[in-house]
N, C-alpha and C positions, 0 to 999 in steps of 0.2 A: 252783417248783411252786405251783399256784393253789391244788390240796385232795387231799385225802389221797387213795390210788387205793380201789376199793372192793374189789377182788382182794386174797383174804388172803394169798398171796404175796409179791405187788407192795406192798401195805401193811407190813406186816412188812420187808422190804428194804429201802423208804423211811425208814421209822421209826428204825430200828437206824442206817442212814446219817447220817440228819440229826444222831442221835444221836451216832452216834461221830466226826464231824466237825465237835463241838461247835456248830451251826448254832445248839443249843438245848442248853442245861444241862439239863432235866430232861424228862419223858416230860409232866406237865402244865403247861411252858409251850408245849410243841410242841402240844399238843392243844387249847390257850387260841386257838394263834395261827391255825390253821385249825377254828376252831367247830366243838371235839369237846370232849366230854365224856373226862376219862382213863378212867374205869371202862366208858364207851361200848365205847373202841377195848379196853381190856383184855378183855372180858367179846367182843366181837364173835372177837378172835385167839384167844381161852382155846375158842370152839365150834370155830373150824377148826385145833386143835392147837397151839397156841402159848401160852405162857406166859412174864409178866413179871419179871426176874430183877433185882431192885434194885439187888443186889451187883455182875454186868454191866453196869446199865443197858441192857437189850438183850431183846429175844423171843426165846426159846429153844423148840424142838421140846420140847413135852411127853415127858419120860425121858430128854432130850439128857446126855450130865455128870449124872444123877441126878437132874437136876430131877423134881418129880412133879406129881401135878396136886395143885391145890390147890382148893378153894371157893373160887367167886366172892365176891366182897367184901361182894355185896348179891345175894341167888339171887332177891327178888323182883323184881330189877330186867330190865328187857325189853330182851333183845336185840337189837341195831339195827343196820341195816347201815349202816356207816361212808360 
């Protein structure tokens, strides 16, 4: 894979994969290794319904298993598409 997809779908699906197939230990070295910012991709999947689950390591549907929404880590920061 050259770059992340821009489909929050498709992104999410990738991410979670690379992820769970150890390609990458942590959500910002994957984000280092295709010039992303973490809070980019977190704050871009957090507006199309998804939210970062530390304890999974993984995007989870906002209210999946209880998850809820949480605040963006930085609310000044500008949404961007991946």
């Amino acid at each position: 894979m050259d770059y992340l997809p821009k489909d929050p779908a498709i992104l999410v699906s990738s991410v979670n994969m690379l992820l769970r197939d150890e390609e990458f230990d942590s959500l910002e070295a994957l984000c280092y290794a295709f010039g992303r910012e973490p809070m980019e991709v977190r704050n871009y999947l957090f507006s199309h319904g998804f939210v970062w689950s530390e304890e999974q390591k993984q995007f989870r549907p906002i209210g999946y298993d209880g998850a809820t929404a949480i605040e963006r880590e930085d609310d000044s920061a500008e949404v961007k598409k991946c």
